[in-house]
VOROMAR-249986 format. One record per residue (C-alpha): x, z, y; residue in three letters; residue number from 1. Coordinates in nm, 2 decimals, m for minus. Layout:
{X: X Z: Z Y: Y r: ala k: NUM} .
...
END
This chain:
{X: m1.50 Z: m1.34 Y: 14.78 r: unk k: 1} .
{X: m1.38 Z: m0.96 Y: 14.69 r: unk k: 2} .
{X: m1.03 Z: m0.80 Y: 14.69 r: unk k: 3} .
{X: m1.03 Z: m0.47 Y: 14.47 r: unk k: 4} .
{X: m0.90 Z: m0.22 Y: 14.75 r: unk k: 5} .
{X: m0.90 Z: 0.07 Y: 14.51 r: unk k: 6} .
{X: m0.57 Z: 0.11 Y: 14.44 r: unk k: 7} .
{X: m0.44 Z: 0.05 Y: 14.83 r: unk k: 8} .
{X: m0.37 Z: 0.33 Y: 15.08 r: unk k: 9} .
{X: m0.65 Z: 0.46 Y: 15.35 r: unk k: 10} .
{X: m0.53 Z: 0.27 Y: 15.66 r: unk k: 11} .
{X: m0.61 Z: 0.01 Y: 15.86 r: unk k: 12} .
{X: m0.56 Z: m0.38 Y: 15.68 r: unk k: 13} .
{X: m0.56 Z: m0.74 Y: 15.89 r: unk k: 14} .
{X: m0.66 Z: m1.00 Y: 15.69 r: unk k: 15} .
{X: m0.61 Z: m1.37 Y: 15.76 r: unk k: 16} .
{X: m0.85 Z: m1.63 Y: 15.55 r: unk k: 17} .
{X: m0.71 Z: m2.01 Y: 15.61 r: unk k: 18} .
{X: m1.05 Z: m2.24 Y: 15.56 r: unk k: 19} .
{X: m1.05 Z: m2.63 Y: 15.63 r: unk k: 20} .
{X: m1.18 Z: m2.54 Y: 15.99 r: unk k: 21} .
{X: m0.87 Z: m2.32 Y: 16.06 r: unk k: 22} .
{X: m0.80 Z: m1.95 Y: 15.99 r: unk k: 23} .
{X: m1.03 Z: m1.65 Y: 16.03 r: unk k: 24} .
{X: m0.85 Z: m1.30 Y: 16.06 r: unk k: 25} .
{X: m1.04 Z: m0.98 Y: 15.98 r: unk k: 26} .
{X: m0.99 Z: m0.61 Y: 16.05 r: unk k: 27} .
{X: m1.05 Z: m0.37 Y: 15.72 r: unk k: 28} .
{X: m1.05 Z: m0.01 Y: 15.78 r: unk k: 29} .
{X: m1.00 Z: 0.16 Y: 15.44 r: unk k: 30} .
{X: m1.07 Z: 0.55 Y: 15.49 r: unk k: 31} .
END
């Protein structure tokens, strides 16, 4: 998948994915 960032601030973003085998959560540093 892809999330337009574009228009977010430069910071640092935690993003949790729920899947059938349970949830995944992912750092995103936006500079």
């Amino acid at each position: 998948y892809q999330v337009d960032m574009s228009a977010m601030d430069a910071a640092l973003y935690f993003v949790t994915i729920q899947t059938e085998n349970g949830s995944v959560t992912k750092r995103i540093v936006k500079k």
